[in-house]
N, C-alpha and C positions, 0 to 999 in steps of 0.2 A: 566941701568936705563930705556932704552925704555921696555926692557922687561917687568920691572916691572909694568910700564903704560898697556902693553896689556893685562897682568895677569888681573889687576885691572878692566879695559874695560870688559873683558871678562867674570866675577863677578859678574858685575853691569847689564850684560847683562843677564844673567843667574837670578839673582835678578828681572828685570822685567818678565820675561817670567814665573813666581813661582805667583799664583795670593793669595793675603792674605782678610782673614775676620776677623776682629776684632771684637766679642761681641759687644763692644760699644768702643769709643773714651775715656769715660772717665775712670782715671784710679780707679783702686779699680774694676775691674769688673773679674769674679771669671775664663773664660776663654777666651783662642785667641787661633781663629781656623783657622786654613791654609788648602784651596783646590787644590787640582792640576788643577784645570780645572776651569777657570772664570764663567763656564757658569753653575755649580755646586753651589749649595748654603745650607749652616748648618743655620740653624735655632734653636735658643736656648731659651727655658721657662721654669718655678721652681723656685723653688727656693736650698736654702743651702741644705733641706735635703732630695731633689727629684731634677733633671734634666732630662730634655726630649733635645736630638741633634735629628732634625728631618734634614734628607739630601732632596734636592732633585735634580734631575739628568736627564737634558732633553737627553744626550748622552746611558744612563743607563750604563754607566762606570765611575769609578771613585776612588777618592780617597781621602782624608780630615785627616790632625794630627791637635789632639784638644789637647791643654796646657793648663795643670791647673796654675791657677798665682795665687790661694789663697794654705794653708798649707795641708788641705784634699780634696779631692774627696767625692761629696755626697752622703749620705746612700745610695739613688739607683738611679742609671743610666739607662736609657733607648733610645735605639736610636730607629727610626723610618725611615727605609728606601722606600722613596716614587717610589716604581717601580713596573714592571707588573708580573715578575717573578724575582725568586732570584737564577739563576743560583751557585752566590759564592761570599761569604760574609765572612772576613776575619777583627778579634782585632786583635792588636799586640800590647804588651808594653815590652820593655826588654826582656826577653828569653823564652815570654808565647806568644802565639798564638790561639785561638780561631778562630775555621774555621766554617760555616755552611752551608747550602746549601738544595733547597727544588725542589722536583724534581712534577711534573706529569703526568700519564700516563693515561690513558683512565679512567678520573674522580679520580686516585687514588693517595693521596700526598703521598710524601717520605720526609721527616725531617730527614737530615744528622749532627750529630754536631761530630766535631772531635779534638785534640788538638795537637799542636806542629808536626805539617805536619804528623799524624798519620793517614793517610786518613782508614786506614783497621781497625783501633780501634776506634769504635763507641766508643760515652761515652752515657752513659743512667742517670736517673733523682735519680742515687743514686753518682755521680760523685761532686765533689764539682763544677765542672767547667760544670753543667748541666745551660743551659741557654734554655726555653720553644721561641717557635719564634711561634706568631702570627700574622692572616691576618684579617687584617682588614678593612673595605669599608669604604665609605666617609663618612657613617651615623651614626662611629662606631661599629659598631656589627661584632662582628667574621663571616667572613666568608671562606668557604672550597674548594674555584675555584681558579684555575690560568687560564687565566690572570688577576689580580686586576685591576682594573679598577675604577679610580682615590683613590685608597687605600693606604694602606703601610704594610709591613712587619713590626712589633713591638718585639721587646725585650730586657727583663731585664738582663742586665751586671751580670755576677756571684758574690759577694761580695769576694769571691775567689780571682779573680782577679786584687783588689783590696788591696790585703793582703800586697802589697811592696809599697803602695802608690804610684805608678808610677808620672814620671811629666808630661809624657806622655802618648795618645792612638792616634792610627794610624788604620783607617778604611777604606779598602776597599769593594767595592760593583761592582757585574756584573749582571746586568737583562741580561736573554733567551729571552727576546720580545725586544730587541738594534734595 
């Protein structure tokens, strides 16, 4: 029996240490999103048939699963990662994976998308699992420098991956300017 008390303890412990964000309190609200990091915050705006998860990330590491609690996932999904560069940017739901990554080097960007740890298999914007990653500045407007500077990386979730209704997506992010 004690055993089972320290099991228990050790649960509960594990439970605080796990930091959660709830949309809202009230129920009926369409998701509840979990951060690994307290100091990591999802910010959520749309509606039913648009959704913006905008993170933002004072560590520029991080990690966030957003649950849907209503029966679909809206037309388009868009997250907005608030960071200076995007070294490695990773969806996950079930047995799909969406990785991307943007590199640069003396002025010149590189946009990496790749799928299910296929890092040597680009996919290109005839791929169903093509997703466009834009930068954008605090004014809106596209812009073509790293490091962003108070900006975000933006993009449109594939509707691909989307196809099993997942109940889940699991995001990670790593800024090159940490």
């Amino acid at each position: 029996m004690e055993f089972l008390s320290q099991v228990f303890a050790l649960q509960a412990a594990i439970v605080i240490m796990v930091h959660s964000f709830t949309v809202a309190d009230e129920p009926g609200q369409p998701f509840s999103i979990l951060s690994k990091r307290e100091m990591d915050e999802v910010i959520v705006s749309g509606d039913t048939n648009s959704t913006i998860f905008s993170t933002h990330s004072p560590l520029g590491i991080g990690q966030a699963t957003i649950e849907r609690t209503v029966e679909q996932w809206p037309n388009m999904v868009t997250l907005r990662l608030h960071l200076k560069g995007l070294e490695r940017f990773r969806v996950t739901h079930g047995n799909t994976t969406l990785e991307a990554s943007v590199s640069s080097h003396h002025n010149n960007l590189r946009f990496r998308l790749w799928v299910n740890q296929k890092e040597n298999e680009l996919i290109d914007s005839d791929s169903k699992h093509w997703m466009e990653i834009r930068m954008v500045g605090d004014d809106g407007k596209t812009i073509n420098a790293i490091p962003l500077n108070n900006g975000f990386f933006e993009m449109h979730l594939p509707k691909a991956f989307f196809e099993e209704n997942p109940k889940t997506l699991t995001i990670h992010w790593i800024d090159f300017y940490r």
